[in-house]
C-alpha positions, 0 to 999 in steps of 0.5 A: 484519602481513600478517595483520592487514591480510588481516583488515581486509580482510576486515572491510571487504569483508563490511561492505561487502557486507552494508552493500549486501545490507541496502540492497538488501532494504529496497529491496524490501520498501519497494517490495513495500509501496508498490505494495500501498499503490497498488493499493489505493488504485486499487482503492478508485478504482475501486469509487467509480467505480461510479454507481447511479441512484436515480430519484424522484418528479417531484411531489416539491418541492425541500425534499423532494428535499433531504430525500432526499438527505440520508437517502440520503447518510447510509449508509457506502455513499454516496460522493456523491449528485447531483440528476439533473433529468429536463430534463438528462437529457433534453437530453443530447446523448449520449442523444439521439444514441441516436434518429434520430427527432424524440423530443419529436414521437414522446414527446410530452413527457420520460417521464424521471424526475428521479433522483439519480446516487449513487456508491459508496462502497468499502463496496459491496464488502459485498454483504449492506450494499449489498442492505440499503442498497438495499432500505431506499432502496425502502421510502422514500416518494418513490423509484421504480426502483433501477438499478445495474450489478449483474453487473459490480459483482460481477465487479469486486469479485471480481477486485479482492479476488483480486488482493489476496489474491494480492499480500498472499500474495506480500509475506508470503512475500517479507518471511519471505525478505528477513528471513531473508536479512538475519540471515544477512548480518548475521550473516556480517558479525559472523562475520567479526569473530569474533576481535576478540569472542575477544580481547575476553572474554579479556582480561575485557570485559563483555557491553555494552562488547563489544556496545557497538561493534557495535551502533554500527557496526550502527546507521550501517551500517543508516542508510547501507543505509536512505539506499542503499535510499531513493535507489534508490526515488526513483530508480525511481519518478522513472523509472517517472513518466518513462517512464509519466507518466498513472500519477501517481506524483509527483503525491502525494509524502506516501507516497513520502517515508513509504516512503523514511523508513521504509526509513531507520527499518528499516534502522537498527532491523534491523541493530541488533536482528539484530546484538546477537542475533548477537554476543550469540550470539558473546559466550556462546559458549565461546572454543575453539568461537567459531573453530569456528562 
């Protein structure tokens, strides 16, 4: 009697610690996940931020300017495009501040040429699309000078796409981690029960009616993980916008439940597959070997 509860005690522990190891490795591989997602729609942020000024001629009339504007607007490059009248430019207060002369006196008139602010797109990242996107805009009738940022551009893209790569190197190794992890808990977990298996292939049960308990405990097992899991990451990202609220984090909730259910989905998919692998395992072996595993 004394044995068999030393048993059941065991069973629970280690289904209780593999229960929290599983929840604690969906944490962080749904968080690792959604700051990938984050960074790179911030970094698609701020590519678009990027505004090059394409300055036209001031004899062309508005149906012209709408025609170039179109044609502008239809390469991928383009985020958007806006008409920049030389009169606007001109009054700005901010370019006029740059003067401690009487500009209209010293001038005598606006020199500035009407143009368009276009912003790229992500796209710009191509170097080879955004020289081609630019000397193709110089070759139509009706545009002056093009005017972009170049070196910055350069360096931003670059410095963007190295921290990509580092993050995604970085997931990469910490999902191999997180997956090899969890088999072995997993597997400990189902170690742990190793005599019920014994003594069910004594008495003659099949593969599945042996399987079948298992994989059942292991599907709410990974439920109850993934929900563990999902609850932690709530908890943090309501804790990260509470302490660092300009970030933003709840202002779209679309991701955050995405990553919250996925976790629950994964949970539940893993335990079941890594278990019937594991008792699988258990099931084949021979009877005298399984307490010697």
């Amino acid at each position: 009697m004394k044995n068999e509860k030393s048993i059941r005690r065991s069973v629970r522990r280690s289904y209780t610690v593999s229960t929290v190891s599983i929840a604690l490795v969906l944490y962080l591989l749904g968080t690792i996940g959604y700051a990938l997602h984050s960074l790179y729609e911030t970094s698609n942020e701020m590519r678009r931020q990027v505004t090059m000024i394409v300055e036209i001629d001031d004899n062309l009339s508005e149906e012209q300017r709408i025609a170039l504007s179109d044609k502008i607007a239809e390469s991928d490059i383009v985020a958007s495009i806006k008409f920049v009248s030389k009169e606007e430019k001109f009054a700005d207060q901010e370019f006029r501040k740059a003067f401690a002369v009487d500009i209209e006196g010293v001038l005598n008139g606006n020199p500035l040429p009407d143009s368009f602010d276009v912003t790229l797109s992500a796209a710009a990242a191509d170097r080879e699309a955004l020289n081609a996107f630019i000397a193709e805009c110089e070759k139509v009738e009706g545009v002056g000078h093009i005017s972009y940022p170049e070196i910055f551009l350069s360096k931003m893209h670059s410095a963007l796409d190295t921290v990509q790569i580092i993050l995604l190197a970085f997931a990469g190794v910490m999902l191999i981690i997180s997956l090899i992890l969890l088999g072995n808990t997993i597997r400990l977990a189902v170690y742990s029960r190793r005599q019920t298996i014994s003594t069910l292939k004594a008495v003659g049960a099949t593969k599945w009616y042996i399987m079948k308990p298992f994989v059942g405990d292991s599907a709410l097992q990974g439920l109850v993980a993934g929900v563990v899991a999902a609850l932690l990451f709530a908890a943090t990202l309501y804790g990260l916008d509470y302490a660092m609220p300009e970030l933003h984090l709840l202002s779209r909730l679309e991701v955050p439940l995405i990553t919250a259910g996925a976790m629950v989905v994964a949970g539940i998919v893993l335990a079941v597959i890594y278990t019937a692998a594991a008792v699988s395992k258990f099931v084949n072996m021979k009877s005298n070997k399984i307490h010697l595993y």
